[in-house]
Steps between C-alpha positions, in 0.01 A plus 500: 500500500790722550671436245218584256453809682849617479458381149181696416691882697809405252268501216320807604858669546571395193208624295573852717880509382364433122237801539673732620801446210247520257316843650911673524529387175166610353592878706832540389398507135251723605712766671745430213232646241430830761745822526652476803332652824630860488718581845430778708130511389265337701320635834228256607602109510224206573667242623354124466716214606187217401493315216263477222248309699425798704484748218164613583657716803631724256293452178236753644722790534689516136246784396533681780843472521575540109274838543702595830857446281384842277569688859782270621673238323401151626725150467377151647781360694420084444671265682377219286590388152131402452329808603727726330382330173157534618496857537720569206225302267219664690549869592717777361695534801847502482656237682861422686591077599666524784502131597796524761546814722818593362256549193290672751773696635610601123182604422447717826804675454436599107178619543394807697189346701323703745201281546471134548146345443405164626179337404498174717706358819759264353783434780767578239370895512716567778796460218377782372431661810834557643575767293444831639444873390211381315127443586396174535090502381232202572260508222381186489299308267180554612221596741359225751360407885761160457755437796790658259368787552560555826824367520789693709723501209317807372700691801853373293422784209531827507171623403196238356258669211174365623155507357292651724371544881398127516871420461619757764187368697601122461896588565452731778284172720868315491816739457598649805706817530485592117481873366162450245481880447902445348558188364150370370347699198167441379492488105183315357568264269666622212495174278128562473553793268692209269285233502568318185425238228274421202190307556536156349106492433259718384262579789137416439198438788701237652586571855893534566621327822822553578672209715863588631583253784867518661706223557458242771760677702799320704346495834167445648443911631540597112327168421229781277517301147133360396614331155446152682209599743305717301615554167393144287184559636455874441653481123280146436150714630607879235586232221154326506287782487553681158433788689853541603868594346776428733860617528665300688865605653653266730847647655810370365610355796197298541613113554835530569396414887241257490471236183097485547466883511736495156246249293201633629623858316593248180137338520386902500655597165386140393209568577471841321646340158278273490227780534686671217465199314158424523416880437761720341262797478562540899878535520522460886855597574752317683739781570880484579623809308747805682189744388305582815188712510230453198395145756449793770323779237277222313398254743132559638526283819899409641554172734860550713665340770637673758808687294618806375203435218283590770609859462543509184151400397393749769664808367241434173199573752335149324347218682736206620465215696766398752584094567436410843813284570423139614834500742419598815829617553527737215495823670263763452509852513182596684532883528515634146319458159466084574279580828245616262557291180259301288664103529436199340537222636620125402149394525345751310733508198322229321207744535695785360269637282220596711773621742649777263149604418405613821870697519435686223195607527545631910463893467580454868782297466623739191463785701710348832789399222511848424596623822747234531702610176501866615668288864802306297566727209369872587399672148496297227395706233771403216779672517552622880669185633777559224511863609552399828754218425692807338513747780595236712806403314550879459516515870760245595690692210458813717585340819809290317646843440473680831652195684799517206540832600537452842764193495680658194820437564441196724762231442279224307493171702649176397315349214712223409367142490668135497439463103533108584202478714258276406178657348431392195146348387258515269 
């Protein structure tokens, strides 16, 4: 038994080594075809040590960041090989590999960065953050009542661009001692003035649902994913009806945990070609493209789990449905928008339809969702959460240069790093 195991980890290891040669590879011709990144030109750096796999994190801010770049040039720092590609094919961002941190360290010292943005809590973002004279900015990658964000490592940035006074409400129940008035600025969320995509049907009087469950998560408190509980059921119920034209967007991680959770989501888009076969005029829509925002805009009723897609969905001011997670562990946030959400629960998914009815047709319920967006995201009339994404950045500009001012002069502090240390990945 062992010995198949250790066989089964070399294998894996093995596979890993191959990937990753083929992803340098497939980047180096890449780079090879680009100018070279100019030195002493960039200001704002977003640094993002994950792989592909966990693209998503940064995916939702290329607009606002490629529209941010006119004021202040921005480069994507990627740690991995696989990402790096990612971005490079998907966004017009200009990108620098530094695998190692003397690549890190090269890059760092070439570039003129005032402004370090983060969008997610990767242990390998204290690499980056042990370089000083420079402001070191949460962003993010997305607005939600989950454990992560509450987590004490917000108190390891600088400052933290947060959407709105449910976030300062939220932080402020579990940071002690920390300066919200300073460090945590209220901006909206900017990556609804980007929302993107062409619609891959042509919308008729079918009703859109929108399904977007998370992953099944690594432990049971962020046990939130419904692909296996509710999902077979809930796609099986829209399908049969006629009535119905789902979108269905499963996260990319989901299945990577748990086998059952990973071909329940392949029995889903199953499912859905088969429906496509049968009737081609429908199109339902099994969606895994880098475009986020026309499944938000177009969809008439949205089903989440408990997830950043939460917020998302309720910056639109449209209906939605929240899972009920079947784990009685999975924690709950009780004192923000989820106190007062519609849920579905495993039971009722295979009675979907009649379910979303009643959702969308709730003045009451479409009034109370109202107040709730004006809670997380302040005004959302296009435009202003962009505006406000701005000034902040214009700010920590402002503030970068008094504190220059004041230390001019200052001896800078020993940057220098063991080149040899191991931190490669990908």
């Amino acid at each position: 038994m062992t010995f198949l195991s250790d066989a089964r980890l070399a294998a894996k290891v093995a596979r890993r080594l191959v990937r990753q040669r083929i992803h340098r590879r497939q980047l180096r011709r890449t780079l090879a075809a680009r100018p070279p990144l100019k030195p002493g030109h960039y200001e704002i750096a977003v640094y993002f040590a994950d792989a592909a796999v966990n693209m998503y994190q940064i995916r939702q801010w290329y607009k606002p960041l490629a529209e941010l770049s006119a004021r202040h040039p921005v480069l994507v720092l990627s740690r991995s090989a696989s990402a790096a590609n990612g971005i490079l094919a998907e966004s017009d961002l200009p990108v620098a590999f530094v695998r190692s941190v003397a690549d890190l360290e090269r890059t760092v010292a070439e570039q003129p960065l005032r402004i370090v943005l983060y969008v997610n809590q990767n242990a390998r973002n204290f690499q980056m953050m042990r370089y000083g004279r420079r402001w070191h900015v949460f962003i993010n990658h997305g607005e939600s009542d989950k454990m992560y964000m509450t987590t004490n490592q917000f108190k390891a940035y600088d400052y933290s661009l947060i959407a709105g006074q449910a976030a300062r409400e939220r932080l402020g129940r579990v940071l002690w001692d920390y300066d919200f008035d300073k460090r945590a600025i209220e901006i909206g969320r900017p990556q609804a003035d980007h929302y993107s995509g062409e619609l891959p049907f042509t919308p008729d009087e079918r009703t859109v649902v929108l399904y977007a469950p998370t992953w099944e998560g690594d432990r049971p408190s962020a046990a939130y994913g419904s692909v296996a509980s509710h999902g077979v059921d809930l796609v099986r119920s829209l399908l049969a009806t006629g009535r119905h034209r789902v979108i269905y967007r499963p996260h990319p991680r989901s299945g990577v945990v748990d086998h059952a959770y990973g071909a329940a989501n392949r029995e889903i888009v199953q499912m859905i070609a088969r429906a496509n076969q049968a009737d081609p005029s429908v199109k339902h829509v099994h969606d895994t493209g880098s475009d986020i925002g026309w499944q938000l805009a177009i969809a008439d009723v949205a089903v989440v789990d408990i997830s950043a897609m939460v917020y998302d969905r309720l910056a639109t001011g449209k209906p939605l449905l929240v899972t009920r997670p079947v784990n009685p562990l999975a924690e709950i946030d009780a004192g923000g928008y989820l106190s007062d959400a519609e849920w579905l629960t495993a039971e009722e998914a295979a009675h979907a339809p009649e379910r979303l009815a009643l959702v969308a047709d709730d003045d009451v319920a479409r009034e109370r969702l109202s107040r709730w967006v004006t809670h997380y995201f302040g005004d959302t009339t296009p435009g202003v959460a962009t505006e406000r994404f701005h000034a902040a950045i214009e700010h920590l500009f402002a503030v970068w240069e008094e504190n220059a001012a004041l230390h001019d002069g200052d001896s800078p502090s020993d940057d220098s790093w063991d080149p040899d240390a191991s931190d490669e990945d990908d």
